[in-house]
NURO-215111 format. One line per field, with one value per residue (C-alpha): residue number from 1; residue in one letter; x, y, z. Coordinates in nm, 4 decimals. Layout:
// NURO-215111
k: c(NUM:...)
r: c(A:...)
x: c(X:...)
y: c(Y:...)
z: c(Z:...)
//
This chain:
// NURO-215111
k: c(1:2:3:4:5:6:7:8:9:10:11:12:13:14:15:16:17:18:19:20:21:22:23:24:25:26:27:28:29:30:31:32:33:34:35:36:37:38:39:40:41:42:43:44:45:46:47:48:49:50:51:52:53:54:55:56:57:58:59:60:61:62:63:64:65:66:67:68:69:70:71:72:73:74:75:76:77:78:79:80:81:82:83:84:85:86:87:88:89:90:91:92:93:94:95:96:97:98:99:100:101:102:103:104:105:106:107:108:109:110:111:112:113:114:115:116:117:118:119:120:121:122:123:124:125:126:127:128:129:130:131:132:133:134:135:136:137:138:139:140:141:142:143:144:145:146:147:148:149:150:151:152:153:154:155:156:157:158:159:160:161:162:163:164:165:166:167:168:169:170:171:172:173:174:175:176:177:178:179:180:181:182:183:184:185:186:187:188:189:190:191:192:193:194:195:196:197:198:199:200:201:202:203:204:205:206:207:208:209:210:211:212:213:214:215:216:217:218:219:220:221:222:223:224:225:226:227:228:229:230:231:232:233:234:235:236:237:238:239:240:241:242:243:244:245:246:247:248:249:250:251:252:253:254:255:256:257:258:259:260:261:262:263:264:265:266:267:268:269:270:271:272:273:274:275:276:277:278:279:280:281:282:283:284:285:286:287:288:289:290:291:292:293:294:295:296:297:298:299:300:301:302:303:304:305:306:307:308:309:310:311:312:313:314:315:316:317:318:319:320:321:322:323:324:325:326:327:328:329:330:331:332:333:334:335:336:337:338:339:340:341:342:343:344:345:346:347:348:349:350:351:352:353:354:355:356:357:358:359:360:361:362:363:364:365:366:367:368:369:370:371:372:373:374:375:376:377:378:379:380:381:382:383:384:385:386:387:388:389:390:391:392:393:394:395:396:397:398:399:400:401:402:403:404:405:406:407:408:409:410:411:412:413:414:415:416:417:418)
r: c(X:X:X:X:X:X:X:X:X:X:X:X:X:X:X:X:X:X:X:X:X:X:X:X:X:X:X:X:X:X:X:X:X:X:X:X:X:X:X:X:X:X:X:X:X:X:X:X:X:X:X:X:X:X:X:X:X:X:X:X:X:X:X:X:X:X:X:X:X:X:X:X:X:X:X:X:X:X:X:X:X:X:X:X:X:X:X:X:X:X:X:X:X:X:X:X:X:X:X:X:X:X:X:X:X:X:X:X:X:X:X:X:X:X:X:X:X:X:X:X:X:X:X:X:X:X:X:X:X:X:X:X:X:X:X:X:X:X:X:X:X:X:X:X:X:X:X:X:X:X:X:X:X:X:X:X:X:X:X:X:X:X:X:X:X:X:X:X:X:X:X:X:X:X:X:X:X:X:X:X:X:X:X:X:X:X:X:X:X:X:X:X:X:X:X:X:X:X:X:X:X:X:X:X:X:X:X:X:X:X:X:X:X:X:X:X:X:X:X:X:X:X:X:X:X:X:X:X:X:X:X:X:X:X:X:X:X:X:X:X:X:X:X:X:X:X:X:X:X:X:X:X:X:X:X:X:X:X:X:X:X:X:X:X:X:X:X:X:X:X:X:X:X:X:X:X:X:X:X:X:X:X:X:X:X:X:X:X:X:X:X:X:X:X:X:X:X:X:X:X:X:X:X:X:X:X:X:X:X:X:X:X:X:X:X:X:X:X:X:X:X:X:X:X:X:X:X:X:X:X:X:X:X:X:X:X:X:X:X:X:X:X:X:X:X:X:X:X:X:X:X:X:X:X:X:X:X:X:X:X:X:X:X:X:X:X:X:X:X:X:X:X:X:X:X:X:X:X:X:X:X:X:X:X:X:X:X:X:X:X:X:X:X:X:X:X:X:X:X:X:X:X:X:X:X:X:X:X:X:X:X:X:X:X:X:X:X:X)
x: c(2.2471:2.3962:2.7460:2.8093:2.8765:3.2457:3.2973:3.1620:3.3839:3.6908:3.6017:3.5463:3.8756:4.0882:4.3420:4.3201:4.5991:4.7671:4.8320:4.8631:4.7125:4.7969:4.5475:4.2691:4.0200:3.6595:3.3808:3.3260:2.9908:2.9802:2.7979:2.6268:2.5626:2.2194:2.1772:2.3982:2.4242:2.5983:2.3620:2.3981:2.5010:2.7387:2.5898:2.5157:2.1528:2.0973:1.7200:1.8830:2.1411:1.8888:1.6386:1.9343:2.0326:1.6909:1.7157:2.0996:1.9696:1.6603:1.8627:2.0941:1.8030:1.6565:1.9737:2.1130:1.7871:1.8061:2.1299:1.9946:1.7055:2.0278:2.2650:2.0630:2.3394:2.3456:2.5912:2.9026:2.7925:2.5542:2.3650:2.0992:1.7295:1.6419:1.7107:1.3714:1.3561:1.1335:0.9479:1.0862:0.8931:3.3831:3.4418:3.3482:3.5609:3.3013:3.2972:2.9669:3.0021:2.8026:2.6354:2.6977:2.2937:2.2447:2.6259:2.7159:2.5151:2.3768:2.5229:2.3381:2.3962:2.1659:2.1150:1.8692:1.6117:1.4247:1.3337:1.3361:1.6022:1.4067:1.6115:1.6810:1.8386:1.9707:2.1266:2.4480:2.4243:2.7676:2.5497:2.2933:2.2010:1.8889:1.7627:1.4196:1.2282:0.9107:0.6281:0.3682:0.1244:0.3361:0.0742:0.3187:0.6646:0.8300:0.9694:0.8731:1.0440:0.8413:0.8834:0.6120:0.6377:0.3700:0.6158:0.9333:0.9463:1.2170:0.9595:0.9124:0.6582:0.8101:0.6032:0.6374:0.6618:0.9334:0.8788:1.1363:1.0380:1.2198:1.2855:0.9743:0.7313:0.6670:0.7018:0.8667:0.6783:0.5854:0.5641:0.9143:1.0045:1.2941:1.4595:1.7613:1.9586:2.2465:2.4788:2.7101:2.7082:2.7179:2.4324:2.2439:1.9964:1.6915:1.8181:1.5835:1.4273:1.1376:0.8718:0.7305:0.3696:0.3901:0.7198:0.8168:0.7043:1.0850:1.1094:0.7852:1.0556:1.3060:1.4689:1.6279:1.4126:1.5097:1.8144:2.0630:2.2491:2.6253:2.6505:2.6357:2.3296:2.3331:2.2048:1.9054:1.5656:1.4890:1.7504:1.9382:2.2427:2.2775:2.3447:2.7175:2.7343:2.4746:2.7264:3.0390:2.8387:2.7375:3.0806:2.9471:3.2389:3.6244:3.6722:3.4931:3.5735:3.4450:3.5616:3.4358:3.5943:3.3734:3.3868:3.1944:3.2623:3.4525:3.2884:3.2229:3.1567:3.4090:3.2827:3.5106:3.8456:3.9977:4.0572:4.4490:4.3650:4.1932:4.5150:4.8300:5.0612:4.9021:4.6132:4.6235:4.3638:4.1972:4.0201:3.6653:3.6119:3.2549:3.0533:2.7337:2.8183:3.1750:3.3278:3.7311:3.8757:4.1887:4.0979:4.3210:4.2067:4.4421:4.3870:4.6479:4.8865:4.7968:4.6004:4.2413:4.2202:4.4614:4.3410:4.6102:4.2936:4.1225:3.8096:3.5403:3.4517:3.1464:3.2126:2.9033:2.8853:2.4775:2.5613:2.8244:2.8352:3.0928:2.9694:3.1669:3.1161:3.0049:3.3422:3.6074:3.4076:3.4240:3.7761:3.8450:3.6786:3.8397:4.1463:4.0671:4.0990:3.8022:3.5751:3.1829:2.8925:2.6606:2.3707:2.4067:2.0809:2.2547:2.6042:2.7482:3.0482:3.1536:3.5101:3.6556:3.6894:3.9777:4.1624:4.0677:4.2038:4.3848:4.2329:4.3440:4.2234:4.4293:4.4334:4.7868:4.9445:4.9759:4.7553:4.4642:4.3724:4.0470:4.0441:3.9712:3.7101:3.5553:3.5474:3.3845:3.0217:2.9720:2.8875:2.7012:2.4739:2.5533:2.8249:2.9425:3.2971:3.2111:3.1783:3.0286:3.2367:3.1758:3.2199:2.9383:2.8888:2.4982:2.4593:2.3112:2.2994:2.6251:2.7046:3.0048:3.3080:3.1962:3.2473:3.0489:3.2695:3.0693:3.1569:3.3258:3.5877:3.5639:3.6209:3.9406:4.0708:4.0192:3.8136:3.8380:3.5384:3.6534:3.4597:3.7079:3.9762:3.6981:3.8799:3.8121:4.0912:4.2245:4.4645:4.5716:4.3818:4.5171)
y: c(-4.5841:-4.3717:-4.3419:-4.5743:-4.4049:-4.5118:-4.3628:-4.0174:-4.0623:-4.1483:-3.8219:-3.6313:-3.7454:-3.6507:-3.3738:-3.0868:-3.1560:-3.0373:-3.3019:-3.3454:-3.6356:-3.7793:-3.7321:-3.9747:-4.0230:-3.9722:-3.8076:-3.4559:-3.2520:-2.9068:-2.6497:-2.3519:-2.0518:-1.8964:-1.6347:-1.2925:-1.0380:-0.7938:-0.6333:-0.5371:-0.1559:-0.2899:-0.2154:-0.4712:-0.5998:-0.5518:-0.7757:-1.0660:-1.1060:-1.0145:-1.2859:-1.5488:-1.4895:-1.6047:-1.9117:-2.0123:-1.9736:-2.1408:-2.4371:-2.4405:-2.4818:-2.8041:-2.9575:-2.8824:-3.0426:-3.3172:-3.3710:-3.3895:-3.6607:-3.8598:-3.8762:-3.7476:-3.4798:-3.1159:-3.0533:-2.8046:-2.9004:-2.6333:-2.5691:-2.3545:-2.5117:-2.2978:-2.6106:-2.7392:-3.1102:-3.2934:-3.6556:-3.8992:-4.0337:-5.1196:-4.7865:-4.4333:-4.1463:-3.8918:-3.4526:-3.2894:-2.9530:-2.6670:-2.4120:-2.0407:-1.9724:-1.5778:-1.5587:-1.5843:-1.7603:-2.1312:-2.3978:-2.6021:-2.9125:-3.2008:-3.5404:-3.8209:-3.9919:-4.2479:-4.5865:-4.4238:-4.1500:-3.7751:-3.5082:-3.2600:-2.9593:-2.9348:-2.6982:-2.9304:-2.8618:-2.9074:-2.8279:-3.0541:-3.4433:-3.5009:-3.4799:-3.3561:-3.2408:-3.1019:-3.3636:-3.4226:-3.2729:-2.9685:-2.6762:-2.4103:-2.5056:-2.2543:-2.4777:-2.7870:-3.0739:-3.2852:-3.6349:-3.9172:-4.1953:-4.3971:-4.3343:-4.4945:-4.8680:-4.8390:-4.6427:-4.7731:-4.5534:-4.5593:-4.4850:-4.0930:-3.7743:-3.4877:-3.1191:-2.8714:-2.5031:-2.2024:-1.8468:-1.7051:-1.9536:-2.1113:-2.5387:-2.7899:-3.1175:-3.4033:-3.7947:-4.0091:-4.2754:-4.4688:-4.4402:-4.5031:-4.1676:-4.0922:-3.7973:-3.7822:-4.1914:-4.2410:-4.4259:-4.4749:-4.7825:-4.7343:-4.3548:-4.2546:-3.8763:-3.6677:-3.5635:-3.2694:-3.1515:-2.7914:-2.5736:-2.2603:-1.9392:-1.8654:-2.1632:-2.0103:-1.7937:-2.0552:-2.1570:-2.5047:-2.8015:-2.8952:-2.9520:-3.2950:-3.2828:-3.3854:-3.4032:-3.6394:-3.8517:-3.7347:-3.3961:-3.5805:-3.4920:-3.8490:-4.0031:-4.2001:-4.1760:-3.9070:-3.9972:-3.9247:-4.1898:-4.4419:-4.4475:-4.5317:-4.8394:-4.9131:-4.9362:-4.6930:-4.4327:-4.4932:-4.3177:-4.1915:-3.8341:-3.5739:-3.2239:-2.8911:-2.5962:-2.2764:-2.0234:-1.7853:-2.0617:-2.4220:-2.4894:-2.8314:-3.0785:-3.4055:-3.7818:-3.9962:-3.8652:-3.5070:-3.3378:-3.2895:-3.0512:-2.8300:-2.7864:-2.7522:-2.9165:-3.1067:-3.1053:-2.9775:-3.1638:-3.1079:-3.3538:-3.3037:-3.1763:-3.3555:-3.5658:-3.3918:-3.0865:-3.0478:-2.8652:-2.8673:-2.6931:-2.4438:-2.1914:-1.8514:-1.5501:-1.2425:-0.9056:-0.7125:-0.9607:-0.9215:-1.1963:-1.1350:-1.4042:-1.4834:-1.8009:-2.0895:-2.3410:-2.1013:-2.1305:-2.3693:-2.3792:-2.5071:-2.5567:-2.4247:-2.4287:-2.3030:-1.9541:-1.7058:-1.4957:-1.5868:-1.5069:-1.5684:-1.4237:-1.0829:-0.9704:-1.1783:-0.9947:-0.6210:-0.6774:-0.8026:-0.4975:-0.2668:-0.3968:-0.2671:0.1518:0.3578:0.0659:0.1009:-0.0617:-0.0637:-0.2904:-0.3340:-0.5486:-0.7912:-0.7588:-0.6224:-0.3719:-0.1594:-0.0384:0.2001:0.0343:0.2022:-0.0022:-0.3115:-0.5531:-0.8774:-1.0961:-1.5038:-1.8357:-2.0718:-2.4015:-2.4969:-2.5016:-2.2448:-1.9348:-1.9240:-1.5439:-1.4494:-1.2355:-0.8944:-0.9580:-1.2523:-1.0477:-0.7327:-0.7658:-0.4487:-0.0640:0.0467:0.2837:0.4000:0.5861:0.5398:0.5108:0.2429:-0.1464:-0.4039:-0.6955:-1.0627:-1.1348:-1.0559:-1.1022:-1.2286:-1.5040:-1.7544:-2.0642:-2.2397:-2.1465:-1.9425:-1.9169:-2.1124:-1.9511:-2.0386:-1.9750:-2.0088:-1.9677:-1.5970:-1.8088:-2.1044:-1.9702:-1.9212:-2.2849:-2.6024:-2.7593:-3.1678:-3.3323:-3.6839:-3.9437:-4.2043:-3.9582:-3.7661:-3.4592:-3.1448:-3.0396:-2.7354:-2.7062:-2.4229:-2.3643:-2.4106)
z: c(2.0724:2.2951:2.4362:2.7416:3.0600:3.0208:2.6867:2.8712:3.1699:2.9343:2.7410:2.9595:3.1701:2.8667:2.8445:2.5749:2.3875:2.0514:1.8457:1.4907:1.1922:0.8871:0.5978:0.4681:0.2391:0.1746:0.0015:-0.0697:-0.0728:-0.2108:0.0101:-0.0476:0.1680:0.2102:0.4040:0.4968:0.7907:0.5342:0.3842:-0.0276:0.0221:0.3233:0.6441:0.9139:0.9670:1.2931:1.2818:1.1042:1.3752:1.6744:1.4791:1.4237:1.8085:1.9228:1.6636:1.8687:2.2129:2.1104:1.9749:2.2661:2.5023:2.3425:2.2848:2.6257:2.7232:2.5147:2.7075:3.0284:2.9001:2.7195:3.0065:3.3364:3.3750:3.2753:2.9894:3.0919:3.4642:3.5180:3.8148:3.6887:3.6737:3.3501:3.0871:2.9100:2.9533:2.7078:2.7393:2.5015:2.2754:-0.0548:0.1136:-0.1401:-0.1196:-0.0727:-0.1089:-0.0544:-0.2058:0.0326:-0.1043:0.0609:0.1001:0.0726:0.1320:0.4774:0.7868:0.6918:0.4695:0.2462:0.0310:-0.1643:-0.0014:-0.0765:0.1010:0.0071:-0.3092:-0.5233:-0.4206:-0.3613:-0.3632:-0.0666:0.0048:0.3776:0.5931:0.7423:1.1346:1.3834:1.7075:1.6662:1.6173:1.4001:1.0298:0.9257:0.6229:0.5784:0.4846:0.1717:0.3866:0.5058:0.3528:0.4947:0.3656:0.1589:-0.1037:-0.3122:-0.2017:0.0293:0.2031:0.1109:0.3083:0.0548:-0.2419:-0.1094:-0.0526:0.2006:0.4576:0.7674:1.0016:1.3643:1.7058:1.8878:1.7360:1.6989:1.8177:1.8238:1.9531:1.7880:1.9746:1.7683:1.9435:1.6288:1.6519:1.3469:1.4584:1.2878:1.2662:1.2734:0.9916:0.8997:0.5420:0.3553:0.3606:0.0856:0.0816:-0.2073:-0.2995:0.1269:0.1904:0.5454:0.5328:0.8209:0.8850:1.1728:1.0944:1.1000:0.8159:1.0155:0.9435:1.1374:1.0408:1.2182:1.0643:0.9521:0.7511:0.4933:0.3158:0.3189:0.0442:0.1552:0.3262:0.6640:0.8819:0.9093:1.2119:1.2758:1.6402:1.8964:2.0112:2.3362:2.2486:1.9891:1.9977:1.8974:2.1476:1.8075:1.5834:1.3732:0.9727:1.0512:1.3326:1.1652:0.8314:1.0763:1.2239:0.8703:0.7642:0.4487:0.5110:0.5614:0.8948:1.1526:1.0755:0.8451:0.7294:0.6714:0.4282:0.4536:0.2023:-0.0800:-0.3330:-0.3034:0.0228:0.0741:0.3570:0.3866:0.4556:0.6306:0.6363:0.4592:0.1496:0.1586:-0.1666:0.0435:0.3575:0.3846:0.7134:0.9806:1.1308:1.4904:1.7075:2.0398:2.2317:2.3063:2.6867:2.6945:2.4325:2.3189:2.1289:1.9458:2.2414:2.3029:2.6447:2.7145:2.4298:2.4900:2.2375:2.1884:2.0355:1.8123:2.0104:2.3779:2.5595:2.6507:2.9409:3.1584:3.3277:3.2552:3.1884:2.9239:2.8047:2.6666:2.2585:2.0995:1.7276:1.5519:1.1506:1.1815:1.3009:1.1970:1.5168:1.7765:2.1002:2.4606:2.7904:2.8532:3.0566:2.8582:2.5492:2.7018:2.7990:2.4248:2.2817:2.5960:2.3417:2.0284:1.9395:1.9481:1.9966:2.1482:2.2441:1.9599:2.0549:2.4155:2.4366:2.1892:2.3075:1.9649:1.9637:1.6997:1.6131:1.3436:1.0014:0.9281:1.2269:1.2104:1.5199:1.4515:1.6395:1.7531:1.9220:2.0322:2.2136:2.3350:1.9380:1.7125:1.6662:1.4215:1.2862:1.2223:0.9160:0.8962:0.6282:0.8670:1.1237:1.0054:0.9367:0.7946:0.8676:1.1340:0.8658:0.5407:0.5555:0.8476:0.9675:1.2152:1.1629:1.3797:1.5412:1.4752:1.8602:2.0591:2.4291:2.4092:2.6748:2.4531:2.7203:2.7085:3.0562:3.2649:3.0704:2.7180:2.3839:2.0500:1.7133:1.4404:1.0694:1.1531:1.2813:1.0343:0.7489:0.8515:0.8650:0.7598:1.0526:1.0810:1.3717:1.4416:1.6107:1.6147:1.8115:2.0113:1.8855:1.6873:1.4669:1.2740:0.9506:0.7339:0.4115:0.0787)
//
């Protein structure tokens, strides 16, 4: 079910504020990373990031239009006509360890669908709302583990069919069901989903087997609850919040409530500016201690965990780089820059609290060429569809804290790591 018009308008009406939480429990997933930008001698590949870019606009596109089918309104307000609108067809304490996939751009961990219980492996999505895997009779899935709706007893077939369009072309489509859904002893009964039949050509060579989304329904394909949301309203998790560490090893994803081993202090949250995508307002970003922006209000964030690449406006992301010592455009088509790697900037975002660095290693994603003196930037100015004066941080700026989403505050929050 959606969010009432109310809930919106309350949302919407709130203030960004810093505030801070106590901690709670849940139930931990570990996650693994698949995929890198870095390649193994160092250098930056350039065709992964211009072929991931694609994949984020891509994504942004359907889910804006989703959006826009949900509500009837255009998320962030926009005016533009270029959005694709579609026709419709006792409490566990819970980790989910993540799995870095290929070391540093998608996040994968095991879940279970299904009576008898098949396993999964799943790339864990913050920007959007729905779960698929591939079906039995997917021919061009890359990897073994199929959904068959004739071998589970908890199956129920359900009318319409699911089609998402990447930035290749290529379609995932397929039939919708109903299951029962577990993640790390959480368990989802009647978890609506898809079994897709087609996959996009990028999935062939990949090595996990579909997507689970943590986002809101008013940016799903299929217009429903995502597993997140379906567990709170089947009481099957302890809060309506879960938590996300990112890192090379000891990542995992939280259900219902925090890890307190895995922070230290409070939690610093921000209330959501709209209801769709994880997006807070009045974020400020300095470099080497100056501030970038100087509007009062700031700027819009989208909290992405599927892409490692932040990107922001094209002239609040010249003016950043304007910042930083013998910087330079170094893909101006894909609004990369490139500074020395002998200086590299400190760069921070904040949102009315306290400032939260971005690493030098996070946000350096490697040499230009072999042997060269110059490294790319994880900040790029590519418009990928957000709108004026909205910022994506993905996992460049993630792995830097411990990153709380709560449903029940309508908040995003940040902590130090451990």
């Amino acid at each position: 079910m959606l969010p009432s018009a109310a809930a919106v308008a309350l949302a919407l009406a709130l203030l960004s504020a810093a505030t801070t939480s106590p901690k709670f429990g849940g139930t931990n997933i570990p996650l693994h990373k698949r995929k890198s930008l870095i390649t193994v001698n160092g250098t930056f590949d350039r065709a992964a990031a211009v072929k991931d870019a694609a994949k984020i606009a891509k994504k942004y596109s359907y889910t804006q239009g989703n959006y826009l089918k949900n509500t009837g309104r255009k998320i962030n307000n926009r005016t533009d006509s270029s959005l694709t609108t579609f026709s419709r067809p006792p409490f566990p304490r819970q980790a989910e360890p993540l799995t870095d996939i290929e070391d540093d751009t998608e996040w994968a961990g095991t879940i279970t669908i299904g009576t008898p219980p098949k396993n999964f492996t799943i790339k864990f999505d913050t920007a959007s709302s729905d779960l698929w895997v591939p079906h039995s009779s997917c021919t061009s899935h890359g990897t073994q583990n199929r959904y068959n709706p004739e071998l589970s007893s908890t199956s129920t077939s359900k009318d319409g069919n699911f089609a998402i369009e990447y930035g290749d072309g290529s379609v995932v489509s397929g039939p919708i069901f109903t299951d029962t859904v577990t993640i790390a002893g959480v368990t989802v009964a009647n978890q609506i989903f898809s079994a897709v039949t087609t996959e996009a050509a990028h999935f062939l060579s990949d090595t996990t087997d579909g997507v689970l989304g943590l986002a809101f329904p008013a940016i799903s394909r299929l217009g429903q609850p995502s597993f997140f949301q379906s567990a709170m309203s089947q009481r099957s998790v302890h809060s309506g919040e879960f938590s996300v560490k990112l890192a090379a090893t000891g990542a995992e994803l939280f259900l219902g409530g925090t890890n307190p081993a895995l922070y230290t202090g409070d939690i610093e949250f921000h209330n959501l500016s709209q209801v769709g995508f994880w997006q807070i307002g009045g974020g400020h970003v300095t470099v080497n201690g100056s501030p970038v922006t100087s509007s009062c209000a700031g700027f819009e964030v989208v909290i992405d965990a599927g892409t490692t690449i932040m990107y922001g406006p094209a002239d609040q992301v010249e003016k950043l780089y304007n910042m930083v010592p013998d910087s330079q455009v170094f893909d101006a088509q894909s609004g990369l820059y490139s500074f020395s790697c002998e200086s590299m900037p400190n760069v921070t975002l904040s949102w009315g609290g306290r400032d939260w660095a971005i690493s030098q290693e996070n946000f350096n994603l490697g040499r230009t060429e072999s042997g060269s003196c110059h490294c790319v930037g994880a900040i790029s100015s590519r418009d990928v569809g957000l709108g004026a004066n909205v910022w994506l941080l993905g996992d460049s700026f993630l792995k830097n804290v411990y990153t709380v989403f709560s449903v029940d505050r309508q908040a995003v929050g940040f902590a130090q790591l451990a």
